[in-house]
N, C-alpha and C positions, 0 to 999 in steps of 0.2 A: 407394494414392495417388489421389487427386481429380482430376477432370476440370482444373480448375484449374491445381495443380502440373502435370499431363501437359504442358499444354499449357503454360505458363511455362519449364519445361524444354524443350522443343520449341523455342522461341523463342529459349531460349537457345541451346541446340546451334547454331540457324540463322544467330544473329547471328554465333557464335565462329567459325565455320564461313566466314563471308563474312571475316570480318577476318584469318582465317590465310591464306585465298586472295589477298585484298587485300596480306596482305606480302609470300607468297610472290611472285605476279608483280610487284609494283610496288615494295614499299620494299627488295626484294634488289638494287636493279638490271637483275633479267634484264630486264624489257620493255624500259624505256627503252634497256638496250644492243643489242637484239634487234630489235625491232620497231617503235618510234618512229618516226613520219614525220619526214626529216630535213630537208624542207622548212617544218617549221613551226618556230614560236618555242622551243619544248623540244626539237626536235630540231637544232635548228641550236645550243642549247646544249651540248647533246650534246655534239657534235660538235667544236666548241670545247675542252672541256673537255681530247676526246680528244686532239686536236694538241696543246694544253699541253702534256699529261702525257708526248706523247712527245719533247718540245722538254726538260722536264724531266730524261729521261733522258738523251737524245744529244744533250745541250749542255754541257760540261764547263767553260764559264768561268760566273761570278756572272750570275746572273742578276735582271733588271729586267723589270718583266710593268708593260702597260698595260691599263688598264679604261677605258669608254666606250660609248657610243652608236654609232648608224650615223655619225656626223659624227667620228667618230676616226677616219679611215678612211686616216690611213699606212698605207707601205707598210712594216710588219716590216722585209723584205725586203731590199727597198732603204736604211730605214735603219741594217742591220747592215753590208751593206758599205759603207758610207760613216764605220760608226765602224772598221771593220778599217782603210780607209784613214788614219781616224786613229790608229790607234795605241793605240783605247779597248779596256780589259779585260775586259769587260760585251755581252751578248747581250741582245737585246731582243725580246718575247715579247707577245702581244696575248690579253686572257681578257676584252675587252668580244666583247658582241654586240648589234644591231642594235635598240632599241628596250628595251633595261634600264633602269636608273637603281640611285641608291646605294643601294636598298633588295635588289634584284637584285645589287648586286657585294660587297654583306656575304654573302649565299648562296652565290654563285658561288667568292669566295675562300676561307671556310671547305672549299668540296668541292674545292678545286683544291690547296690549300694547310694541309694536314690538322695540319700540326705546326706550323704562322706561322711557318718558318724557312727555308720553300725560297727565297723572293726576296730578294736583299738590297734591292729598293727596290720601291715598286710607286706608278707615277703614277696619277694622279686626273685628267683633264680635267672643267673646268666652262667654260660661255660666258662667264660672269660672278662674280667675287668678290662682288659684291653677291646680293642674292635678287632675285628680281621674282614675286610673285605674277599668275599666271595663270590662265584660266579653266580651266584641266587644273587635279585636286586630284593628287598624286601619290600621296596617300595611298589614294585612290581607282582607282588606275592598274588598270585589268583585266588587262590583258596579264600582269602580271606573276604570278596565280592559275596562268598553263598554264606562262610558263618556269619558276615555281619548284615548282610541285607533286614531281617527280621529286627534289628536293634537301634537303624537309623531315623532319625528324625526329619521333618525338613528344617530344623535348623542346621542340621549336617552339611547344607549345602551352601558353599560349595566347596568349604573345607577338606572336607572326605573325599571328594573325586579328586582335588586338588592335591592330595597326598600322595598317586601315583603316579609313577615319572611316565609315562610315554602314552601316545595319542590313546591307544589300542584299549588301554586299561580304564586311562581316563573315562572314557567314553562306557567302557561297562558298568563303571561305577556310579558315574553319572543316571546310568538308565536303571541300575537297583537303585539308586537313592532316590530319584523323580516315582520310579514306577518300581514297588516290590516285586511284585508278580513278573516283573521279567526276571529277576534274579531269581525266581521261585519256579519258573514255568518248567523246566524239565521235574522236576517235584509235584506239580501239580499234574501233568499230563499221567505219569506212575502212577499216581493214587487214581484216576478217572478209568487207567487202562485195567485198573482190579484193587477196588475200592475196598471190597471187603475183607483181601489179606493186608493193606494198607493198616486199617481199624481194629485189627487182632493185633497186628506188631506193636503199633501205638498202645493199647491198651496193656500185652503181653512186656510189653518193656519198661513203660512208664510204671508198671506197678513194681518192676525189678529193682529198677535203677537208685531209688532213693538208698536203699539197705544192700543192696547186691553192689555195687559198685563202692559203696565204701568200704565193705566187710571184703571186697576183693583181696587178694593177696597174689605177687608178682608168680611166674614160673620158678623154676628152684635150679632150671637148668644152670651151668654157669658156661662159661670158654675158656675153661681153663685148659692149657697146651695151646694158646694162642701167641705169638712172638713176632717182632717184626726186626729184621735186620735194617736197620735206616741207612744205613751206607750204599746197599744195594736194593732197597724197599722192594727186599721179597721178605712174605709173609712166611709162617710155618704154621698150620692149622690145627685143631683137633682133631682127631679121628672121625667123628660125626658130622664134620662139616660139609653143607653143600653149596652147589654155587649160587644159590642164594643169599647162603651168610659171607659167600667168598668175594659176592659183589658190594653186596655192603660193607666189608672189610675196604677193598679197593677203594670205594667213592666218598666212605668218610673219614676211616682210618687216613689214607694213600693220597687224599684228595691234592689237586695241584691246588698250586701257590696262583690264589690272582692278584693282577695288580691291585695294590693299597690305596686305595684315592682317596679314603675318608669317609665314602659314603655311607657304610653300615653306622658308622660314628655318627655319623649328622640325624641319620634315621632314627637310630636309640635316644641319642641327645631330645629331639622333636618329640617322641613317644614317653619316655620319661617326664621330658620341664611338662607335658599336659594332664599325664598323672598326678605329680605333684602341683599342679596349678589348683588340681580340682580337690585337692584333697588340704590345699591352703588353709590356718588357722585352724582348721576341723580337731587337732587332738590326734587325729592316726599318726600314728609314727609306719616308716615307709624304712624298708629292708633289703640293702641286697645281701644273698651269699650265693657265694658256688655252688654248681653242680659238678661232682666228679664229670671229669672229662671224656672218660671213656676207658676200656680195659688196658690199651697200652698208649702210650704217650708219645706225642712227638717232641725231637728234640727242641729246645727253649731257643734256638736258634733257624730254626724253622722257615718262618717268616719275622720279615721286621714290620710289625706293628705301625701305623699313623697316630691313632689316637685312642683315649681313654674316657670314652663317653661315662662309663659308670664311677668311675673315679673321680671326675668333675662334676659327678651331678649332684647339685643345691639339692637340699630338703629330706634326703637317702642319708640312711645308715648305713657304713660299709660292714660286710660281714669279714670275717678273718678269710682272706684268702688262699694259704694254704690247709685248710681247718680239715674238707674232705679229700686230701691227698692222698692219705689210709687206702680210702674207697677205690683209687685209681687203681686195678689189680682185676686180672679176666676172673679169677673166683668170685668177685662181686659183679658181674654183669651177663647177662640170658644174650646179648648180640654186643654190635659193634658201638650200639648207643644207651642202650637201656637197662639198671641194674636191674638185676634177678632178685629172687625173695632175702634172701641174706644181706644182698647191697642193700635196697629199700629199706628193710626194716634199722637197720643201723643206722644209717644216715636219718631217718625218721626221728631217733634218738639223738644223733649228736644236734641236728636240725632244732628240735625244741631245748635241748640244753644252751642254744646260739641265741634261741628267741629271748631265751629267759635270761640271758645276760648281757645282752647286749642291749635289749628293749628295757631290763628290767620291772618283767609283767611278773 
């Protein structure tokens, strides 16, 4: 044999060598069950995943599972006993996490819901029926390389890398989907540089998470004395405000107008028709409704809209669109995005009163 083949065979060995190790800890599950920081975006999916899954077992009526962002942020909780008080048949179960999007809740449902038959319904919140393109591409969204690394297959590919618009991404995507452990390695390096506080969080949090997180309840704070002049988009604050909420005031309240190309619309459109592709024939009925938009409103004139990705989408219930308009008001919201305990818990309420008549569960 030739210096050549030796060495081309060597290389092989080395490469195959890495990718059995690569599945063995990453694509089997054990790290991410094992070892994952559970303060981060993959681990706190985790995490999630795992209260589902036990909600799944020790819930014995129909179950309705919500997906969303940090701004979905009812209370479970609080609104199951409000449906027991009504007299509703249906248990309601939360599989968003904090910074996802519909590209992230096509992942998250296939791993959570492996046959499309465990939910008989599963809502959708959006802020708006219409699109608005923004200077966020979504397609481009980083974040979303570390939550779903831990969830891809290799049939993902090359689907998945192919869903990011520019080289840059592509390419990251590509090398979490081929090889976990790069989307993992700053994660793994933490855990090696002090292994043993790593194994106490993991431990100290996974045991929290399942009952500490749904039995959560929002802050109680609100923003009220919050006002925005739109003629002149100067704010008026509360007394308590600092420039932290004064920035987030600015950048989501204030935010400029980008141009409307359509693209958030083509992206929703994409992430949606694969939700309901996978969920075809199965019996789930599929839900959108509103989330209140925020504590003050911009005017309806704002920006002119492209298009109506949720409005056109086959196989979705549309929820009443003006239903949480109520909610729009700084006494139900803790910042610029997120309601406070009073918002939560009401929209929790009106949220299962929508399930229950619209779905008719």
């Amino acid at each position: 044999m030739s210096s050549i083949s030796r060495t081309a065979l060597t290389i092989a060995a080395g490469f195959g060598l890495f990718v059995s190790l690569d599945a063995a800890l990453f694509r089997s599950g054990y790290y991410a069950g094992r070892f994952l920081e559970p303060n981060s975006s993959a681990g706190m999916l985790q995490l999630t995943l795992k209260r589902e899954r036990l909600h799944q077992r020790d819930w014995p009526e129909p179950l309705v599972l919500t997906m969303g962002d940090s701004r979905m942020n009812y209370s479970p909780k609080l609104a199951n006993e409000y449906a027991a008080r009504q007299g509703y048949a249906f248990r309601i179960g939360h599989g968003g996490v904090a910074g996802t999007n519909p590209r992230c809740w096509y992942y998250i449902l296939r791993e959570l819901d492996p046959s499309a038959r465990r939910y008989r319904a599963i809502v959708f919140p959006v802020d708006d029926y219409d699109d608005e393109d923004t200077y966020i591409d979504y397609r481009d969204y980083p974040i979303d390389i570390h939550y779903l690394a831990p969830l891809l297959r290799w049939s993902d590919i090359p689907e998945y890398p192919r869903s990011y618009a520019t080289p840059r991404y592509m390419q990251e995507a590509w090398r979490g989907a081929l090889f976990k452990g790069a989307a993992l390695q700053a994660d793994l390096l933490a855990l090696l540089r002090d292994p043993r506080k790593r194994l106490r969080d993991v431990q100290e949090v996974g045991d929290w998470w399942p009952n500490g997180s749904y039995d959560y309840l929002e802050d109680e704070r609100s923003v009220a004395g919050l006002s925005i002049d739109w003629k002149t988009k100067a704010a008026t604050y509360p007394p308590w405000a600092d420039e932290s909420f004064k920035q987030t005031v600015q950048t989501v309240l204030l935010r400029g107008v980008a141009p409307q190309t359509g693209v958030y619309g083509r992206y929703r459109a994409y992430w949606f028709g694969k939700i309901r592709n996978y969920y075809a024939g199965s019996g789930t009925k599929l839900l959108f409704v509103k989330l209140p938009r925020g504590p003050v409103i911009r005017p309806a004139d704002w920006v002119k809209k492209v298009s109506s990705s949720v409005r056109e989408a086959r196989g979705f219930v549309l929820g009443d669109e003006h239903r949480y308009e109520e909610l729009e008001k700084p006494e139900f919201f803790r910042d610029a995005l997120h309601m406070n305990r009073a918002g939560a818990a009401r929209y929790g309420e009106m949220l299962m009163d929508e399930v229950k008549a619209k779905l008719a569960l």
